[in-house]
N, C-alpha and C positions, 0 to 999 in steps of 0.2 A: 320608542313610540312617539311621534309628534302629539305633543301640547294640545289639548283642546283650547288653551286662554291665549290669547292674544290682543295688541293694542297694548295699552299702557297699566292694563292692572298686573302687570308682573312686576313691573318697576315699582308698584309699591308693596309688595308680598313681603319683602323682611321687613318693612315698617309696621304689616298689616300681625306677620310674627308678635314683633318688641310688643305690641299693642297688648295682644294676648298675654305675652309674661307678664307686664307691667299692671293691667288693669282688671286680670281676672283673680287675682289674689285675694279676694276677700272669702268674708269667713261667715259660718250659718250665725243666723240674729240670733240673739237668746230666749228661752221660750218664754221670759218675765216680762218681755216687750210684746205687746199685743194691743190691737185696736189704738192707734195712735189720731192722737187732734189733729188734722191736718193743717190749720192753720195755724200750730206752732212749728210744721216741721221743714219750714223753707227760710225763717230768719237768715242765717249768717249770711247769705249772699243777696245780697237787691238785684238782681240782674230777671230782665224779661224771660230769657230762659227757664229758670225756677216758676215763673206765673207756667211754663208750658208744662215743666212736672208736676207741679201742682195739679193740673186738669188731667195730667197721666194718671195719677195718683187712682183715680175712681176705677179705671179696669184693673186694677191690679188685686192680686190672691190677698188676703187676709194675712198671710208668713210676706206674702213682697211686701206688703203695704208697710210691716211689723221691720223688715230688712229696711227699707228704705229710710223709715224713721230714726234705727242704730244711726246709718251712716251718717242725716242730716246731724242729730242729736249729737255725733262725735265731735262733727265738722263744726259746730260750734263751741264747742269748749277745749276745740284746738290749742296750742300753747304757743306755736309758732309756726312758721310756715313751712318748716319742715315735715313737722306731722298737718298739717293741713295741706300740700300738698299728696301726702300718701291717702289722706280720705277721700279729697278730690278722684282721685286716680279708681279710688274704690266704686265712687257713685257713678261715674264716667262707664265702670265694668259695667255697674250693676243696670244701668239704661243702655247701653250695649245688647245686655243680655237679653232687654226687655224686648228686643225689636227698633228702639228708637235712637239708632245712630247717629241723625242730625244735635239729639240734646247728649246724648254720649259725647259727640266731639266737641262739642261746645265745653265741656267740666275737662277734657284732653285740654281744649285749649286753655283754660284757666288754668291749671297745672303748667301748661309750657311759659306761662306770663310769670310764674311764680321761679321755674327753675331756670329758664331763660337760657335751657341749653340747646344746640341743635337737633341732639336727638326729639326731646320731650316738641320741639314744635315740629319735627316730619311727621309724627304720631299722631298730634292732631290736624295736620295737614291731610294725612292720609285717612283717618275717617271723616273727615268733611267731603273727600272724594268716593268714600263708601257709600257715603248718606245718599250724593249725587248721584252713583250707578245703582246703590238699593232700594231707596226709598219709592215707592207708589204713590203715582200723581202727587209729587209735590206741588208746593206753591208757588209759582213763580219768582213770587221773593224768598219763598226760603230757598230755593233754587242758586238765586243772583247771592246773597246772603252766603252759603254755602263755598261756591267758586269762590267768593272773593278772601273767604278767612283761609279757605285751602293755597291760594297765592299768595298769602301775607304767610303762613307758616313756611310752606318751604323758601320765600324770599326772607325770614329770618333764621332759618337753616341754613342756608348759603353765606348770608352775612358773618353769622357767629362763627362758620366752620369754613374757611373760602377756601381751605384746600383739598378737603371733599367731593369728589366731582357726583356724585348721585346724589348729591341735592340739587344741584344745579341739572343734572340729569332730569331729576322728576318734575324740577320747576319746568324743565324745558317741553317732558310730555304733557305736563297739564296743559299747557297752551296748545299741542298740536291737536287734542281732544277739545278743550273748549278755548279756541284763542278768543283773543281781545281786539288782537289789531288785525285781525283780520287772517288767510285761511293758512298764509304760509307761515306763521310768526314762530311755531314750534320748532316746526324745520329747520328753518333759517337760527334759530336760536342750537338748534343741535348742530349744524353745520358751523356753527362759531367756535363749538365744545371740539369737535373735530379739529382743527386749527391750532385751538390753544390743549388742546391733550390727542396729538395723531395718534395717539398707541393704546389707546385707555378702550378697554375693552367692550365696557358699557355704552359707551357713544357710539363704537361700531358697529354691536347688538343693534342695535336700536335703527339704527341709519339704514343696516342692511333687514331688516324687519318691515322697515317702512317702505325701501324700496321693492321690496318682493308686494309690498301691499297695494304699488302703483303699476305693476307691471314691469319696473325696472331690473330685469334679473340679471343682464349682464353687471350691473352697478353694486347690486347684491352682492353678485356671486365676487368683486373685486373688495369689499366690505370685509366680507368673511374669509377672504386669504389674507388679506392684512390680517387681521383679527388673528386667527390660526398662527401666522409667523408670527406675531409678539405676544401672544396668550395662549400658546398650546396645549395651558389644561381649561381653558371655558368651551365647556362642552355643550353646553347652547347653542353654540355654534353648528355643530351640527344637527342640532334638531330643523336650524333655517335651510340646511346643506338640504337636508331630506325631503323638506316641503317642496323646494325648487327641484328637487329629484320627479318630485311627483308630480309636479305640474307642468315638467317637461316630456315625463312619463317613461324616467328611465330606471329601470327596475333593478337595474345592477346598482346605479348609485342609491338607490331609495333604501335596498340593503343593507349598505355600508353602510350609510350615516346612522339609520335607523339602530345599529349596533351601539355606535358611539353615543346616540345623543343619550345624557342625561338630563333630562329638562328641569333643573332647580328652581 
């Protein structure tokens, strides 16, 4: 069955995954914590983001208010940045959890500044690009704010890991979604990926995605038999074969593929 999601939030789904492992792991507060000061429980970090929890603080349940307090209260008498990194990670869940994604990725990104791996900054690349498709009426600046930490995470995913091609993959959709230099910069930045990886599967996904998104289907459909000849288990691939089936309106092939695609 073809995909309802299309565009570029597939390309960050396993990030969107690792996020869930990584950040939902915390654990119920204990019932000894209850009604906490709230003006002690933002210390260990100076950062304006914490003035924003803070002012979260007031909607929250009496058990959130009492949870949220644990995690600051750990994250200060943290020992190293080993385990203050794992609390980060926790509070990052637990503002996630709350609805507010933009300050979730923000404690993500503090975590990626700590562990300076590539993974830990896709993760918070990728929810700074959550905040920006989920959020309601944001603010213009948290808007701009938002785009520009999402481009500085996967442009330090790329750098740490340069052999990695889906980072550089998802640097590349972020820009066809919201570029900088203007309307072609994504494309042309994936046409580059094309060049320096012809065979790499995710670049020809994408390419041939975009062109069915422009009307280009014979280009597509040349995308996706490359694609098939050097990737003949990315079954993706067919879920595009089926789209282009249906929008040509041929019903023998919208079958076929329709069999094949697994849309992961």
């Amino acid at each position: 069955m073809i995909s309802k999601w299309s565009g570029p939030v597939k390309a960050f789904l396993i990030s969107v995954i690792a996020f869930f492992i990584l950040y939902f792991g915390f654990s119920k507060v204990s019932p000894d914590i209850r009604n906490p000061e709230k003006s002690a429980v933002l210390n260990p970090i100076d950062k304006d983001f914490n003035q924003l929890a803070l002012q979260y603080l007031d909607s929250l349940s009496s058990e959130d208010r009492s949870q949220a307090a644990l995690y600051y209260q750990q994250l200060e008498k943290a020992v190293n940045d080993s385990v203050r990194s794992l609390i980060l990670q926790k509070i990052s869940g637990f503002w996630y959890q709350q609805g507010k994604v933009g300050l979730a990725a923000d404690y993500a990104r503090e975590v990626a500044k700590k562990m300076n791996s590539p993974e830990s900054w896709s993760i918070a690349a990728t929810n700074f690009v959550l905040a920006l498709k989920t959020t309601v009426n944001p603010l213009e600046t948290e808007k701009a704010d938002w785009l520009s930490k999402a481009r500085e995470g996967f442009n330090q995913a790329a750098m740490i890991d340069t052999g990695n091609v889906t980072y550089k993959v998802n640097k590349a959709l972020l820009s066809v979604e919201f570029p900088e230099n203007g309307p072609m910069e994504g494309i042309l930045a994936l046409r580059a990926l094309a060049t320096s990886y012809p065979d790499n599967a995710l670049v020809l996904y994408h390419l041939a995605r975009l062109a069915i998104e422009t009307n280009q289907i014979d280009r597509a459909k040349e995308r996706l038999e490359h694609l098939l000849k050097t990737n003949p288990g990315f079954s993706r691939a067919y879920c595009l074969l089926a789209k282009i089936a249906e929008i040509e309106h041929n019903e023998n092939d919208l079958n076929r593929y329709q069999k094949k695609c697994k849309d992961e």
